[in-house]
N, C-alpha and C positions, 0 to 999 in steps of 0.2 A: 429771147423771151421778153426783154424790154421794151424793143421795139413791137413787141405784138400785142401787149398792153395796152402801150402809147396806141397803138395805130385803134386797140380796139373798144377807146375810149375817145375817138378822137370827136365825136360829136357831140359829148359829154356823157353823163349817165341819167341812166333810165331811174325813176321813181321807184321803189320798193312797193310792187302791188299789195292791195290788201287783202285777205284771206277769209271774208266777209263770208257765213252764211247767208243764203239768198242773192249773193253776189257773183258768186264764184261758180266754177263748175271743174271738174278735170275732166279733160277729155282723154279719151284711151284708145290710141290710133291707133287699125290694123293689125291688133294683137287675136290675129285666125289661126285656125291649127293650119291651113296650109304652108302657114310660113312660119309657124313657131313652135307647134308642137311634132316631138321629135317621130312621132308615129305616123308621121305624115312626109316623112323621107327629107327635108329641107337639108339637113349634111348630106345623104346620099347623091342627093342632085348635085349639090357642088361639086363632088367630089367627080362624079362622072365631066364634071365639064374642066377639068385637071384643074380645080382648086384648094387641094388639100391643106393650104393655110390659112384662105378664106373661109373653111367650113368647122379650124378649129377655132378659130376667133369666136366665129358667130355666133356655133352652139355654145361656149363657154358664158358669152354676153347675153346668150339668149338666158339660159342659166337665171344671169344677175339680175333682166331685166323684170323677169317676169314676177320674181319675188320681191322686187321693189315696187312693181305695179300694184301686186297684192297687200300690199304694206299702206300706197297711198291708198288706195280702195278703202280698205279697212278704215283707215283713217276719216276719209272726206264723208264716209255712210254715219261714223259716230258723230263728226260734226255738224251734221245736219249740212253737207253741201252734193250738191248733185254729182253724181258721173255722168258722164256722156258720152257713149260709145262710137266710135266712127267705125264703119269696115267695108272694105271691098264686095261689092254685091251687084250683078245687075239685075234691071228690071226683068230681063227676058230670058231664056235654056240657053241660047245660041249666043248670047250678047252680043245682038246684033246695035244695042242702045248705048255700050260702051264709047268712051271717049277714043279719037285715033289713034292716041297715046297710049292707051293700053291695048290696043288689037294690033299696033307695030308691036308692043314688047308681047304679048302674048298671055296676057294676068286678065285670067274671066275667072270669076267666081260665079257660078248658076243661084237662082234665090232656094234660098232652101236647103243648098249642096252641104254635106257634111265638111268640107274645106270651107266654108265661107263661115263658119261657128266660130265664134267666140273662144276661148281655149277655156277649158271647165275653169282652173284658176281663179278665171276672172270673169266667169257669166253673169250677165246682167241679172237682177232680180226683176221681181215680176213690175212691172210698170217704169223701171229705168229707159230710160230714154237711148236707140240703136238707130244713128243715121246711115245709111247707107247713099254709097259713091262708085262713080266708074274714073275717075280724075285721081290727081295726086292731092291737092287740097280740100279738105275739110270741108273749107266753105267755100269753092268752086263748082258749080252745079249741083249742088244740095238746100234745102233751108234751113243748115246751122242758122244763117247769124237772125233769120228770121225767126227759130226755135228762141236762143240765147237773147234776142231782144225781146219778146214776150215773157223772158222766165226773170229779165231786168238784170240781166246779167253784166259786170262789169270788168272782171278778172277771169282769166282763161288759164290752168295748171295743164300744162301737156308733157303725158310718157309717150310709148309707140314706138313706133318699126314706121320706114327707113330712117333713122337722122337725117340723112342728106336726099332722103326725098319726099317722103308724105310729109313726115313730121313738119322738115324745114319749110314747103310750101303753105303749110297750115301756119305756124306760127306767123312768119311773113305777113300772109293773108290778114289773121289776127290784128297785127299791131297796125295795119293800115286802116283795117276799119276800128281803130279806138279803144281797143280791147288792153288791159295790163295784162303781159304775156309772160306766165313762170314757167322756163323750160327745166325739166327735170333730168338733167344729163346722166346719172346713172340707171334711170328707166327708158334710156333710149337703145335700140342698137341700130347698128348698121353692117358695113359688108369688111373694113378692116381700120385698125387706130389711126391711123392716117386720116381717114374719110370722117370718122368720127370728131375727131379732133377739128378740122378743118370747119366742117357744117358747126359743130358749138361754137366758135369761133366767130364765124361770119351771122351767126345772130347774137354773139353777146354783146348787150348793152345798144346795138341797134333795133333788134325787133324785141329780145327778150330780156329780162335777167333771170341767169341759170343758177341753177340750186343742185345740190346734191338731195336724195331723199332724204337722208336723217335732217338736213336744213328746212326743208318743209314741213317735215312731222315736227318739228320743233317750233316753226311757224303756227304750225296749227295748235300747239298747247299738247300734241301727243306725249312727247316724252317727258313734258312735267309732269302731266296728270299719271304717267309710268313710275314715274320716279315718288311722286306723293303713296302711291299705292305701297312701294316697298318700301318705304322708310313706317309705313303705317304697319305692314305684315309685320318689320323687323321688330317694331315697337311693342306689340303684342306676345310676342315670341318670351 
């Protein structure tokens, strides 16, 4: 563990980003009911393809992630900071406009398709901003950083589904083009602790610094202004 530390500081640390309304945005990668809500079979599949340890993991984490999503959500709308939705979608029925990379693994979402939605949890309101992508990154054939440069955006909060694939390629992407990258590692999942572990790992303090949710809410002044509220109720009492 020391040497993982060491090695994972070894280019020094990253600057504590700022949490700036009008600065900031979280983005909320790929959280569709194809792959997260449980009515849409995502443990069954697994399980059919013999990974019955893989598909307890997942749902469990899917579980965690989704109500810390909702948490940060909640959060960044009373702050006055954007969300920004990323999700799998192509332009056309057939996806024939997809990237090679997802017509080798087989992930089409059709526009419109009820698999390509948002998970109620966490739907956009009305005028929030919903990029859609056939790639793994964010800002890989889309105009995020084109969106997020007109919106003056300087700081990037990212949850999402995969860690070790959409997410990690977005973050990446992020901190290469200038952006302060807060990865929120208990709003992430992916396929097992292992994979998990490894992906936070290989962006901490390189592309990102990672946070737990209650450490961002905390950032953003959430749980003071929680904590002022009941020691006010208590007062009153």
């Amino acid at each position: 563990m020391e040497t993982r530390e060491r090695l994972s500081h070894r280019y020094g640390t990253l600057p504590e980003p700022a949490f700036e309304s009008g600065r900031t945005v979280l983005l909320i990668i790929d959280m569709q009911k194809h792959g997260i809500d449980p009515a849409y079979g995502v443990r069954e599949r697994l399980v059919a393809k013999g990974l019955p340890g893989v598909a307890d993991y997942h749902t469990s984490r899917l579980e965690l992630i989704v109500g810390n999503a909702k948490r940060l959500l909640s959060a960044v709308r009373e702050r006055g900071i954007e969300p920004v939705y990323v999700v799998v979608e192509s332009l056309t029925r057939d996806g024939r406009d997809r990237s090679a990379e997802h017509k080798r693994l087989g992930i089409h979402h059709a526009p419109g398709s009820p698999e390509a939605a948002i998970v109620n949890h966490l739907a956009p309101r009305e005028d929030e901003i919903v990029v859609k992508k056939t790639c793994s990154s964010a800002f890989n054939g889309t105009s995020l950083h084109y969106v997020l440069t007109n919106l003056g955006i300087k700081t990037v909060i990212v949850c999402g589904v995969i860690t070790s694939g959409c997410v990690e390629s977005t973050v990446r992407d992020a901190s290469d083009l200038g952006y302060g990258v807060a990865l929120v590692e208990d709003a992430c999942a992916t396929w097992t602790p292992e994979m998990q572990d490894a992906a936070v790992y290989a962006m901490r303090e390189i592309y990102a610094k990672v946070y737990s949710t209650d450490e961002v809410l905390a950032r953003l002044g959430v749980q003071e202004r929680a904590a002022l509220s009941e020691r006010g109720r208590a007062a009153s009492r």
